[in-house]
PyMOL CGO cylinders between C-alpha atoms (Angstrom):
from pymol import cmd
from pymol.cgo import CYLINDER

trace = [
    CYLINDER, 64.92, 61.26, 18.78, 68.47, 62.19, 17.85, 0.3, 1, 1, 1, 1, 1, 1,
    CYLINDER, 68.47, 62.19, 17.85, 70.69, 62.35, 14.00, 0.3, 1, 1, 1, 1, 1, 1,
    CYLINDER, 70.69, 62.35, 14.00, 72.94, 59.44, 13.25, 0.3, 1, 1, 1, 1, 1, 1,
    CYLINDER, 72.94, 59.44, 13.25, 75.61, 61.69, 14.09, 0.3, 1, 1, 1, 1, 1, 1,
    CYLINDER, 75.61, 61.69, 14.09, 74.80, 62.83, 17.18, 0.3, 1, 1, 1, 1, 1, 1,
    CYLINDER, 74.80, 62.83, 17.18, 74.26, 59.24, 18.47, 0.3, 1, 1, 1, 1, 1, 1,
    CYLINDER, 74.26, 59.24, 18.47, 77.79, 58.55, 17.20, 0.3, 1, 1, 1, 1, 1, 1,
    CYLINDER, 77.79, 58.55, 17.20, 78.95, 61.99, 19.23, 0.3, 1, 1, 1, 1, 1, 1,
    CYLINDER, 78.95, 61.99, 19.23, 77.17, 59.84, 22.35, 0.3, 1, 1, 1, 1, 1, 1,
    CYLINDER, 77.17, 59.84, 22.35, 78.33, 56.73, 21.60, 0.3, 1, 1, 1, 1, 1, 1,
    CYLINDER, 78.33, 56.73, 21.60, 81.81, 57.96, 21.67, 0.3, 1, 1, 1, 1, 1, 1,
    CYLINDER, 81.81, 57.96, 21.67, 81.66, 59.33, 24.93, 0.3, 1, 1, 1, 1, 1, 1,
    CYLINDER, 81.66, 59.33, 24.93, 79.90, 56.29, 26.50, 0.3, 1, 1, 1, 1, 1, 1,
    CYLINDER, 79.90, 56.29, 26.50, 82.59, 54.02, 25.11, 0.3, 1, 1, 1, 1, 1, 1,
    CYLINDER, 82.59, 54.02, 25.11, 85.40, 56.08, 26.93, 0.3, 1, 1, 1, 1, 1, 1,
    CYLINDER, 85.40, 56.08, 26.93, 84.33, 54.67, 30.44, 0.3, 1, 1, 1, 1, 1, 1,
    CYLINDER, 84.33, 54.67, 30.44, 81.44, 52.50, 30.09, 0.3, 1, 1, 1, 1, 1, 1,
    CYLINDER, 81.44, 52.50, 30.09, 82.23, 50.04, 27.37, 0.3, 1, 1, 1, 1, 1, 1,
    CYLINDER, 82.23, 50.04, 27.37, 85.13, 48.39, 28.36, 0.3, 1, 1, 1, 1, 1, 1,
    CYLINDER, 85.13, 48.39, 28.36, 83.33, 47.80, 31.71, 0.3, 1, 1, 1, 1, 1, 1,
    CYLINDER, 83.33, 47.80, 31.71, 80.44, 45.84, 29.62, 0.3, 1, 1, 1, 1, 1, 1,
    CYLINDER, 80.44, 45.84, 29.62, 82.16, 43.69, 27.95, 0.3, 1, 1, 1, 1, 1, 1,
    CYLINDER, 82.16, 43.69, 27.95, 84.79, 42.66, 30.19, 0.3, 1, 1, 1, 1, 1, 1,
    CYLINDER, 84.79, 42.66, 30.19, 83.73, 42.84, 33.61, 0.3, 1, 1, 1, 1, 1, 1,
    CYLINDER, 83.73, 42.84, 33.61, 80.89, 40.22, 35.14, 0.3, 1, 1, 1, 1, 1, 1,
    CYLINDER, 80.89, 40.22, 35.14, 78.99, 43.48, 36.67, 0.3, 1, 1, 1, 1, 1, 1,
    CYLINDER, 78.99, 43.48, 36.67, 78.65, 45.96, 34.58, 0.3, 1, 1, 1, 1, 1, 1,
    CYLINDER, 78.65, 45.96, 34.58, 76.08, 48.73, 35.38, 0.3, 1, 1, 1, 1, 1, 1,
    CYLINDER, 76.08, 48.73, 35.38, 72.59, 48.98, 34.07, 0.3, 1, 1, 1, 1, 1, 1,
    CYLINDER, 72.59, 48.98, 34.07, 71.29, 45.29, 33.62, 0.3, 1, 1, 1, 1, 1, 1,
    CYLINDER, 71.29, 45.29, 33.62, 74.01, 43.72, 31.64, 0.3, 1, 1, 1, 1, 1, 1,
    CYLINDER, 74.01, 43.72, 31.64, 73.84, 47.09, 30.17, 0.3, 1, 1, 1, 1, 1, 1,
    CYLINDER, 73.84, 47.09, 30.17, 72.84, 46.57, 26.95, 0.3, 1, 1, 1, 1, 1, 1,
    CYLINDER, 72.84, 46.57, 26.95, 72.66, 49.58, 25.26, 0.3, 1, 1, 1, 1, 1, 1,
    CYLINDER, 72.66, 49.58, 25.26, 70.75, 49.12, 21.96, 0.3, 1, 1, 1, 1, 1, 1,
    CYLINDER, 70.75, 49.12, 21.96, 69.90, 51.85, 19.71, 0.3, 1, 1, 1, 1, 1, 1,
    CYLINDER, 69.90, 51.85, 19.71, 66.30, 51.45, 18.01, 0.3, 1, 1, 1, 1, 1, 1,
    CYLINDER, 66.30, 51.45, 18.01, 66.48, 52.70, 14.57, 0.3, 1, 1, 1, 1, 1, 1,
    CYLINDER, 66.48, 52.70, 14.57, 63.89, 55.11, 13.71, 0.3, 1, 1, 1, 1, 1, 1,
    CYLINDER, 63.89, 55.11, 13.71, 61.57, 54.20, 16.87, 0.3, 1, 1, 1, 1, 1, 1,
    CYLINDER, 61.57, 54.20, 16.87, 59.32, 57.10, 17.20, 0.3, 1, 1, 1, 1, 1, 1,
    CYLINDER, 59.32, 57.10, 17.20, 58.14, 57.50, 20.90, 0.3, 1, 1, 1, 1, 1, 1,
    CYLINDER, 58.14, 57.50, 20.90, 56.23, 60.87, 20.74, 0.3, 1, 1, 1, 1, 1, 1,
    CYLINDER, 56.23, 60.87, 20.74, 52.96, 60.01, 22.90, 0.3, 1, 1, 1, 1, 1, 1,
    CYLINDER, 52.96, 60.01, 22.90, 50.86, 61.52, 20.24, 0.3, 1, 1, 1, 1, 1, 1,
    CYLINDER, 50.86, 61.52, 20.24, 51.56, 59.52, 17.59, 0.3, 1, 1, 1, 1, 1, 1,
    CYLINDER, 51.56, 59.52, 17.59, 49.83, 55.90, 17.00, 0.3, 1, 1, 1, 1, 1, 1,
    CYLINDER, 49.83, 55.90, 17.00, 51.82, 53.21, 16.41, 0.3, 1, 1, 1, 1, 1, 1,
    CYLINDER, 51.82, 53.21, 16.41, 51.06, 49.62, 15.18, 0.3, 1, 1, 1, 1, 1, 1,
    CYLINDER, 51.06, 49.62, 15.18, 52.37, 46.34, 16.65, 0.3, 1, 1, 1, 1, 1, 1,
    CYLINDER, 52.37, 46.34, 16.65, 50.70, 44.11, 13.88, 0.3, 1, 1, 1, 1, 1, 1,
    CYLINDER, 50.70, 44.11, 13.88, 52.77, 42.33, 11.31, 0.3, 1, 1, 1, 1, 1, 1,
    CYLINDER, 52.77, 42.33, 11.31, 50.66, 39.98, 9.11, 0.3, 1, 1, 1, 1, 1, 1,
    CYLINDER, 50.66, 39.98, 9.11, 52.99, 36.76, 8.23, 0.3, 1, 1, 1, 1, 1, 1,
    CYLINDER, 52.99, 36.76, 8.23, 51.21, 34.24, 9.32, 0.3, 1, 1, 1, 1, 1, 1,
    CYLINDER, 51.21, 34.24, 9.32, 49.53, 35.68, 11.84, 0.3, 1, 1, 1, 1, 1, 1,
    CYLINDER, 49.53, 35.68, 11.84, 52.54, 36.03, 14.10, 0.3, 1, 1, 1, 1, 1, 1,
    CYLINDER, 52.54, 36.03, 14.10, 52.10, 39.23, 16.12, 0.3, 1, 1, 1, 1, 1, 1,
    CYLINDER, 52.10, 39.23, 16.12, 55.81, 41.56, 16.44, 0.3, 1, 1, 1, 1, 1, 1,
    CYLINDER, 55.81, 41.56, 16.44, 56.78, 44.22, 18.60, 0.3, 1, 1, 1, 1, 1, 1,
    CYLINDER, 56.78, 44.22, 18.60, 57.90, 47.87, 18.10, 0.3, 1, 1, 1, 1, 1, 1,
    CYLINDER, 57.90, 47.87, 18.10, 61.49, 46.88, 16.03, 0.3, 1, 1, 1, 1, 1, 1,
    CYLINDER, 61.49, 46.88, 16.03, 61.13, 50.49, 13.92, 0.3, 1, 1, 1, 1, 1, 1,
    CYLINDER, 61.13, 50.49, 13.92, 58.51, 52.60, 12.48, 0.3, 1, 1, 1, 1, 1, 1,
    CYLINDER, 58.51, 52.60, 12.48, 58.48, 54.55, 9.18, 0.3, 1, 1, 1, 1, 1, 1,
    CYLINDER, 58.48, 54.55, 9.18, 60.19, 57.99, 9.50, 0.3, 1, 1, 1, 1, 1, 1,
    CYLINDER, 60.19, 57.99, 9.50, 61.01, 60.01, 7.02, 0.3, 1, 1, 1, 1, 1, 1,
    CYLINDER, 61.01, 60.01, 7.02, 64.21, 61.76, 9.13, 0.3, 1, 1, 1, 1, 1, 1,
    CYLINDER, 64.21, 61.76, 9.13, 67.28, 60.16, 9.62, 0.3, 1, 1, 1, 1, 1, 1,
    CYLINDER, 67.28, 60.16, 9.62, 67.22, 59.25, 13.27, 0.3, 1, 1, 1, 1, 1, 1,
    CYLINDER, 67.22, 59.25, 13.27, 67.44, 56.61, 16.47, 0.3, 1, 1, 1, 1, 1, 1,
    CYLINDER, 67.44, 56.61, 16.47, 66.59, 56.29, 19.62, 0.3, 1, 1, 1, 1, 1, 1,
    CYLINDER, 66.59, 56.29, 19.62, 68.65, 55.38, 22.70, 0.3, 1, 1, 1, 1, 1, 1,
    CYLINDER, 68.65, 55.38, 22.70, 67.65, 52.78, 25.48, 0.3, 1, 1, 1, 1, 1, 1,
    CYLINDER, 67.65, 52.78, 25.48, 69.11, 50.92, 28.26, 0.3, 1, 1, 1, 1, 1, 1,
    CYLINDER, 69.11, 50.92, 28.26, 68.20, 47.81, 29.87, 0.3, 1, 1, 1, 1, 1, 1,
    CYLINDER, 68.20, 47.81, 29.87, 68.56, 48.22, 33.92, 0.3, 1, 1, 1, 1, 1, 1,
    CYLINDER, 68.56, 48.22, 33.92, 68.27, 44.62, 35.65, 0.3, 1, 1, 1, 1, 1, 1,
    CYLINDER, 68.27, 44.62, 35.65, 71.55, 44.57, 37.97, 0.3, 1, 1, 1, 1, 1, 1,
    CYLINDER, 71.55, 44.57, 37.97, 74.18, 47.01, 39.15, 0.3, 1, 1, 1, 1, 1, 1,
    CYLINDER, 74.18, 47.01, 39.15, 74.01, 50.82, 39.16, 0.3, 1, 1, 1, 1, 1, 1,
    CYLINDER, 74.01, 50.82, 39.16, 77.75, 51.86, 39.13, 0.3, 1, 1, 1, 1, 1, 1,
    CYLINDER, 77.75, 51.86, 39.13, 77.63, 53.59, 35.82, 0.3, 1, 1, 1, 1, 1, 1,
    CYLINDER, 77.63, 53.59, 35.82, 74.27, 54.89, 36.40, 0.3, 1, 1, 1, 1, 1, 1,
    CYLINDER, 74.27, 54.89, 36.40, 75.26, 59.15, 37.28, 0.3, 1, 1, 1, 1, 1, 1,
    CYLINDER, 75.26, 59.15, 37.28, 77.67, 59.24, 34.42, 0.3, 1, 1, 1, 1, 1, 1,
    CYLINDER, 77.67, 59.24, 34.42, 75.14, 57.76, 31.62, 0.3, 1, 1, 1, 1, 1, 1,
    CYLINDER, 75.14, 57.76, 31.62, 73.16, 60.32, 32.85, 0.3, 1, 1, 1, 1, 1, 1,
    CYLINDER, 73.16, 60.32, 32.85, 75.79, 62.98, 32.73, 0.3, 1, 1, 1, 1, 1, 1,
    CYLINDER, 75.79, 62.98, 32.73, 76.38, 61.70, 29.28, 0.3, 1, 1, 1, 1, 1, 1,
    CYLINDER, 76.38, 61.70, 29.28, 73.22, 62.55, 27.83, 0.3, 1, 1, 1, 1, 1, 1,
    CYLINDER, 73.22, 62.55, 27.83, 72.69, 65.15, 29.62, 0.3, 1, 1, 1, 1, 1, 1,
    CYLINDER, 72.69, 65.15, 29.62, 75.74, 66.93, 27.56, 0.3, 1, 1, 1, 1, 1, 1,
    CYLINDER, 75.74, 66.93, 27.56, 74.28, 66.49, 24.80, 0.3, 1, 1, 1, 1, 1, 1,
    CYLINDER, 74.28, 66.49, 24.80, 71.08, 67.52, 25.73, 0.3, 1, 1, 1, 1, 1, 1,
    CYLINDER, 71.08, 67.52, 25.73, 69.68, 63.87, 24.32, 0.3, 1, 1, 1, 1, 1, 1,
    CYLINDER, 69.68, 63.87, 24.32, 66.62, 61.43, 26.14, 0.3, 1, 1, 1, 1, 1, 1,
    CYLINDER, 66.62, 61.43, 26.14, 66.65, 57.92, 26.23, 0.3, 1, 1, 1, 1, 1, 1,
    CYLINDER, 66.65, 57.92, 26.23, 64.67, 55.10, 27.50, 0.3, 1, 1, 1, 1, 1, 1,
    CYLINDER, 64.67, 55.10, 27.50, 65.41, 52.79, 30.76, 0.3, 1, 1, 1, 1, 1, 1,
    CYLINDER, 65.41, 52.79, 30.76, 63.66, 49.73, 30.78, 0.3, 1, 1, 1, 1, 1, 1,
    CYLINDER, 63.66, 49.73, 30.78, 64.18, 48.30, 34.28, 0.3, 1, 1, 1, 1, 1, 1,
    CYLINDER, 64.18, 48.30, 34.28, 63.07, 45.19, 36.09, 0.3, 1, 1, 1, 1, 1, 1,
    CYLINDER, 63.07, 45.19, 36.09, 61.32, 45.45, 39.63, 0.3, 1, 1, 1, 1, 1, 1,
    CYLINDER, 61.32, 45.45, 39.63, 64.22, 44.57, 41.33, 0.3, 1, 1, 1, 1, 1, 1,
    CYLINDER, 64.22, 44.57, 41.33, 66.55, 47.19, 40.16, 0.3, 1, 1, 1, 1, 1, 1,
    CYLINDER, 66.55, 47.19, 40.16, 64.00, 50.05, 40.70, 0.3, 1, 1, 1, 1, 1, 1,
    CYLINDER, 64.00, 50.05, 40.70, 63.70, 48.36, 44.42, 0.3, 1, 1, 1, 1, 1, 1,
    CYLINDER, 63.70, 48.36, 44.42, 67.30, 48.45, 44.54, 0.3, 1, 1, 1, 1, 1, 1,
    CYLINDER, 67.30, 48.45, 44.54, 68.23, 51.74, 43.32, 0.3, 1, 1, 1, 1, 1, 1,
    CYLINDER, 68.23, 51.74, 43.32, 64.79, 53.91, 44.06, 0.3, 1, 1, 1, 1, 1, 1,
    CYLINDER, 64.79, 53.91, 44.06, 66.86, 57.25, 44.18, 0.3, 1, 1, 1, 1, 1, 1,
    CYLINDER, 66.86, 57.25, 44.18, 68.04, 56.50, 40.34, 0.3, 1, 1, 1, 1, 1, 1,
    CYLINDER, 68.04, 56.50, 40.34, 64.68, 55.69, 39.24, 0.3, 1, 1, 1, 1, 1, 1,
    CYLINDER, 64.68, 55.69, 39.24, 64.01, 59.05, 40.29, 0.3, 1, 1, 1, 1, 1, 1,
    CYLINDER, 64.01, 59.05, 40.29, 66.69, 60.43, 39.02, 0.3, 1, 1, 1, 1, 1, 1,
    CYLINDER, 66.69, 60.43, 39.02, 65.95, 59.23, 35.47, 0.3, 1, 1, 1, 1, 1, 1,
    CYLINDER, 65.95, 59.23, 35.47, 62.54, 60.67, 35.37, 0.3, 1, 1, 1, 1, 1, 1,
    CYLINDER, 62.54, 60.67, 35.37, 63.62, 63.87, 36.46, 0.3, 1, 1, 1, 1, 1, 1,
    CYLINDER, 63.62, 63.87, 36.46, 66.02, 63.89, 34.04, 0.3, 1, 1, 1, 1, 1, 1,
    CYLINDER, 66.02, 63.89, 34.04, 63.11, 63.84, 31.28, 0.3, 1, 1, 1, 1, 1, 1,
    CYLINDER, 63.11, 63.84, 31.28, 63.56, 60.09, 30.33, 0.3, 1, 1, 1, 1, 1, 1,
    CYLINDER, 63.56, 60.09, 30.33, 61.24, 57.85, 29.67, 0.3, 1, 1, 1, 1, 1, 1,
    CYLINDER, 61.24, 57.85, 29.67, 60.35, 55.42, 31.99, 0.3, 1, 1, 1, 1, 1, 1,
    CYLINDER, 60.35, 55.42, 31.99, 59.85, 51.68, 30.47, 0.3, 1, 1, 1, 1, 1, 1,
    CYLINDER, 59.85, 51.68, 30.47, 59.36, 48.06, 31.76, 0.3, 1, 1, 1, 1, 1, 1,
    CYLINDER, 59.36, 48.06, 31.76, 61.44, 45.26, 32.07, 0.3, 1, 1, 1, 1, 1, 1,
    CYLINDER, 61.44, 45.26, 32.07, 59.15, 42.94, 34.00, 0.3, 1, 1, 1, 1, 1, 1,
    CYLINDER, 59.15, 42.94, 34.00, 59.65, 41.74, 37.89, 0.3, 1, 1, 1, 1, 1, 1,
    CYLINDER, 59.65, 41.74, 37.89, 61.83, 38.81, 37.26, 0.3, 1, 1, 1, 1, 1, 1,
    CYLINDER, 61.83, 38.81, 37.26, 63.54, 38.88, 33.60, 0.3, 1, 1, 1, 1, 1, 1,
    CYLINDER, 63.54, 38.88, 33.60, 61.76, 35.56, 32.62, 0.3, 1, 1, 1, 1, 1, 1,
    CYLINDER, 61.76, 35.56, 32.62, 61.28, 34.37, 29.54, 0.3, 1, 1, 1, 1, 1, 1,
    CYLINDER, 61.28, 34.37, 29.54, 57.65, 35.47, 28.78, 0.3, 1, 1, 1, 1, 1, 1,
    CYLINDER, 57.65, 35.47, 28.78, 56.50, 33.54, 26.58, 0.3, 1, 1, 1, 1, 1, 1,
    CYLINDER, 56.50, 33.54, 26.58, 56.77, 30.18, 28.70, 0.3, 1, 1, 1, 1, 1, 1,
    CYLINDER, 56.77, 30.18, 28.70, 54.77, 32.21, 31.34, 0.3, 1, 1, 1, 1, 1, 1,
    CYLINDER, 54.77, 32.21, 31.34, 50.86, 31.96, 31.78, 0.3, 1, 1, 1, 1, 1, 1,
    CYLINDER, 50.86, 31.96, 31.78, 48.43, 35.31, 30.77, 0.3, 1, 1, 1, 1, 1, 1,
    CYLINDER, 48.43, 35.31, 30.77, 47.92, 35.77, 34.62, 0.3, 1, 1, 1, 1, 1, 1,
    CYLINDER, 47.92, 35.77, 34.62, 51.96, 35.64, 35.21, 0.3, 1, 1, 1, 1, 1, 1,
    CYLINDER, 51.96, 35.64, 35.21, 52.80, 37.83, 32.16, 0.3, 1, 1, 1, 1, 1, 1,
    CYLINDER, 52.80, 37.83, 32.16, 50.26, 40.22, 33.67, 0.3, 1, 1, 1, 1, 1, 1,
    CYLINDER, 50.26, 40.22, 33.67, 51.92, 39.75, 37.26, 0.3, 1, 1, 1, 1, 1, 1,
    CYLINDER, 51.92, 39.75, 37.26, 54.92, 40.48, 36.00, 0.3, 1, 1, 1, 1, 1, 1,
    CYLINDER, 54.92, 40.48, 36.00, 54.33, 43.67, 34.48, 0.3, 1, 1, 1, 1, 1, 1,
    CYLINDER, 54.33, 43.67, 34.48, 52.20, 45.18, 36.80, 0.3, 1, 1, 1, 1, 1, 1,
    CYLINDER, 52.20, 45.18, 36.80, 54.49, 44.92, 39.68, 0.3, 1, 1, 1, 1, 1, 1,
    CYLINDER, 54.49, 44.92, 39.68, 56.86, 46.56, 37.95, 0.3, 1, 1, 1, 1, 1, 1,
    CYLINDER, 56.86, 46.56, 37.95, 54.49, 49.39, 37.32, 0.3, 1, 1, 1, 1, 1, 1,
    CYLINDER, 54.49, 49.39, 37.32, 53.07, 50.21, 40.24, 0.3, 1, 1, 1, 1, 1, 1,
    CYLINDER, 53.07, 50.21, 40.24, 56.69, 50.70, 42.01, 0.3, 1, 1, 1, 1, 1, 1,
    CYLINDER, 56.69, 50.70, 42.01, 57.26, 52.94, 39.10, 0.3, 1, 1, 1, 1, 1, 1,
    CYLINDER, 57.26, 52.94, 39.10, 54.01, 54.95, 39.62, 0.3, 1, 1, 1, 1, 1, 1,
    CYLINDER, 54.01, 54.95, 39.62, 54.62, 55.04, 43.48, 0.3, 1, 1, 1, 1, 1, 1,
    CYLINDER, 54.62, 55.04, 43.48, 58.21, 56.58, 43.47, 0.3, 1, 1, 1, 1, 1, 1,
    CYLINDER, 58.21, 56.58, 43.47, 57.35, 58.79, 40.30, 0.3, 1, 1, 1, 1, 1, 1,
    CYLINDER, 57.35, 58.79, 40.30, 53.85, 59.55, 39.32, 0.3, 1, 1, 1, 1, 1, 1,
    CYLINDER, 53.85, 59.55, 39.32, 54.56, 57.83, 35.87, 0.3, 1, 1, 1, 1, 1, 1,
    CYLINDER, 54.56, 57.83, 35.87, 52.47, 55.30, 34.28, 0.3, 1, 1, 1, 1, 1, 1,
    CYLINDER, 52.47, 55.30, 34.28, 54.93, 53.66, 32.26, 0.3, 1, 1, 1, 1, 1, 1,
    CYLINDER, 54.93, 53.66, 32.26, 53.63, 52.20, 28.80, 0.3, 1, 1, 1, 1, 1, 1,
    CYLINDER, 53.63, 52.20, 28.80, 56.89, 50.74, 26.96, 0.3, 1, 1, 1, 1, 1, 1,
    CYLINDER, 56.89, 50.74, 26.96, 57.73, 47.13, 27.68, 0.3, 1, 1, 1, 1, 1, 1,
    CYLINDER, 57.73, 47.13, 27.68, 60.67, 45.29, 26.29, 0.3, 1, 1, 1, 1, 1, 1,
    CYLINDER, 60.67, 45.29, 26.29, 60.42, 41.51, 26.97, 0.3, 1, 1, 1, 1, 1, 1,
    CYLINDER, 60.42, 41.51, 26.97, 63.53, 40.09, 28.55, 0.3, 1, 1, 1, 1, 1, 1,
    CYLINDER, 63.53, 40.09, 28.55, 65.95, 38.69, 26.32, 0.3, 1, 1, 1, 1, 1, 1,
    CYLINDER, 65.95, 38.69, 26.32, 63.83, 39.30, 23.81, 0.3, 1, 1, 1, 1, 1, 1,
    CYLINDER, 63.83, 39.30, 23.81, 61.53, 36.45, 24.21, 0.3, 1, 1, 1, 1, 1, 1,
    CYLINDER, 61.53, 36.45, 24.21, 57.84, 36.91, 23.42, 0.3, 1, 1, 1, 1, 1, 1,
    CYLINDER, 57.84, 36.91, 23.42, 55.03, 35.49, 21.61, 0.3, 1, 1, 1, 1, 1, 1,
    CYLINDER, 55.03, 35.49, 21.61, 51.31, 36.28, 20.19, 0.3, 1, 1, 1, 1, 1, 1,
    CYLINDER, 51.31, 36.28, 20.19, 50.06, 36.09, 23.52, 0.3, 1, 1, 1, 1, 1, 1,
    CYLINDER, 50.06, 36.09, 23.52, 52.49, 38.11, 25.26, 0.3, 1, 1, 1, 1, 1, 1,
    CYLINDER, 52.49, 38.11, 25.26, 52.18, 41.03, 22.95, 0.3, 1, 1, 1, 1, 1, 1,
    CYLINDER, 52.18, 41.03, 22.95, 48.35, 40.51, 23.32, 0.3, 1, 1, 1, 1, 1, 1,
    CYLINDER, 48.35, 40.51, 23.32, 48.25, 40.60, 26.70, 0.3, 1, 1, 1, 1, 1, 1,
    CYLINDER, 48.25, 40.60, 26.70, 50.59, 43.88, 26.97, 0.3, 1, 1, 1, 1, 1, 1,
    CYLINDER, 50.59, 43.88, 26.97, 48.54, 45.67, 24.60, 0.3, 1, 1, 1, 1, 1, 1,
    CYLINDER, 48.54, 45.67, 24.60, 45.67, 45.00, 26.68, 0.3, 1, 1, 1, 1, 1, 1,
    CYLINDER, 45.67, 45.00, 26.68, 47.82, 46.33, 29.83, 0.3, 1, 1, 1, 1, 1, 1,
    CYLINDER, 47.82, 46.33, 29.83, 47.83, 49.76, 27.82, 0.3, 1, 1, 1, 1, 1, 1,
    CYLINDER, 47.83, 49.76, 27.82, 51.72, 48.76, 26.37, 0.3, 1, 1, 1, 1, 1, 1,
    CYLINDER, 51.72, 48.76, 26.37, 53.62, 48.74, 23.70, 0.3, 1, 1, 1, 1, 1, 1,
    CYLINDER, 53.62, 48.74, 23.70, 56.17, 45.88, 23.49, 0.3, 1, 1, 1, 1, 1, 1,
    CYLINDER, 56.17, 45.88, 23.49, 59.12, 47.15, 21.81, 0.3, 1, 1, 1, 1, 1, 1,
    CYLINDER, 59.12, 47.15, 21.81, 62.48, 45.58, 20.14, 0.3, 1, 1, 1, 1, 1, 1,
    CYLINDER, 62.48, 45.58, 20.14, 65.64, 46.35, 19.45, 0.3, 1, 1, 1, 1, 1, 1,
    CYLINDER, 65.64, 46.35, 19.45, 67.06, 46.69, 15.83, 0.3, 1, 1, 1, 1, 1, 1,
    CYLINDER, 67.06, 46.69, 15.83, 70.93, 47.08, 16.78, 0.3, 1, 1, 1, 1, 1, 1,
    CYLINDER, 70.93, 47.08, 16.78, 72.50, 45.49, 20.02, 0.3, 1, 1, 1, 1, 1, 1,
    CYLINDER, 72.50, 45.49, 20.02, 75.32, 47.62, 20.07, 0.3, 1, 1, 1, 1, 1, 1,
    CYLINDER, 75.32, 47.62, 20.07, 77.70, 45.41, 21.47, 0.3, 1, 1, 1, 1, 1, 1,
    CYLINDER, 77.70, 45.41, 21.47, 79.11, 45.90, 18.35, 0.3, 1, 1, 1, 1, 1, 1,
    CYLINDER, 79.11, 45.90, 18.35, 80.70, 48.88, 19.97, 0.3, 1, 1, 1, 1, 1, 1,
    CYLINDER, 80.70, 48.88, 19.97, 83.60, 46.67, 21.19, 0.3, 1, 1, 1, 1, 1, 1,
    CYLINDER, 83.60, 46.67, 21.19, 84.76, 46.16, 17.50, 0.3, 1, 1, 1, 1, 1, 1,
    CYLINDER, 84.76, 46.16, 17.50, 84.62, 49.46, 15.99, 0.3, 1, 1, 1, 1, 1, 1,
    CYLINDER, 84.62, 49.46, 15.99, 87.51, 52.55, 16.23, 0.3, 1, 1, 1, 1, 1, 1,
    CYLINDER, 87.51, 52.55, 16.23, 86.73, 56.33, 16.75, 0.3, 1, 1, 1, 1, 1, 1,
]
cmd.load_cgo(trace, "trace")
């Protein structure tokens, strides 16, 4: 977890390469690299966090949790190209920050060595699902399919037995939060896409 102002620091420093690269070029690095920061979104392992909102019975994912310090945390959607990969990494490394990588199967079997990398680097590990399909139009058994594939490449090249999902696109439903939960995960949200980047001045 990082200050407001630190993420800002970051941000600025991401924008001076990356950005541009996002939103103007087809193949930018990372899975469309969306960079979203999750306000508030405490991921410390010992702490219990609830997925249940009660309106209507619709189940929601991780969007934010209560925390009394002013701070966000910093993931990154991996589902295509890796060119930007080393200097994210380089990035936070600077300023000493972690973030989360949510990546689909077939950009940890395209770029194993970064996978790696990542984890060494202290990150957490999270999943993106095989195919980046809409979940919710997908059967229990294929929402299950899709996740575990994804985690057992994980768990081969690393050790880690990832426990973050974020749905693709951000499509889910009851069941698909249901079912992850069951899988031992925690489906999480975004509360900023910070695309928004493109419009603001440092």
């Amino acid at each position: 977890m990082i200050n407001f102002y630190k993420s800002m620091e970051i941000a600025k420093d991401l924008s001076k390469k990356i950005f541009d690269n996002i939103i103007c070029t087809p193949a930018f690095c990372l899975s469309a690299l969306v960079l979203t920061f999750i306000f508030s979104l405490y991921l410390d392992y010992d702490v219990s966090v609830s997925v249940t909102a009660n309106t209507s019975s619709r189940r929601l994912p991780i969007y934010c949790v209560e925390n009394d310090k002013k701070q966000i945390a910093i993931s990154f959607d991996a589902a295509w190209g890796n060119e930007d990969t080393a200097e994210i990494l380089a990035i936070l490394k600077k300023h000493d920050v972690r973030a989360t990588f949510f990546m689909t199967g077939g950009w940890v079997d395209s770029y194993p060595d970064d996978v790696k990398a990542i984890a060494s680097a202290g990150h957490d590990l999270g999943n993106h699902s095989e195919n980046h399909k809409n979940m919710s139009q997908l059967s229990t058994a294929d929402i299950q399919l899709e996740i575990q594939k994804v985690h057992d490449k994980v768990k081969k090249l690393t050790g880690i037995d990832m426990f973050l999902f974020r749905p693709p696109y951000g499509d889910y439903d009851n069941d698909v939060i249901t079912t992850l939960e069951e899988m031992g995960y925690y489906t999480i949200q975004w509360s900023i896409d910070t695309l928004y980047i493109k419009v603001m001045t440092f």
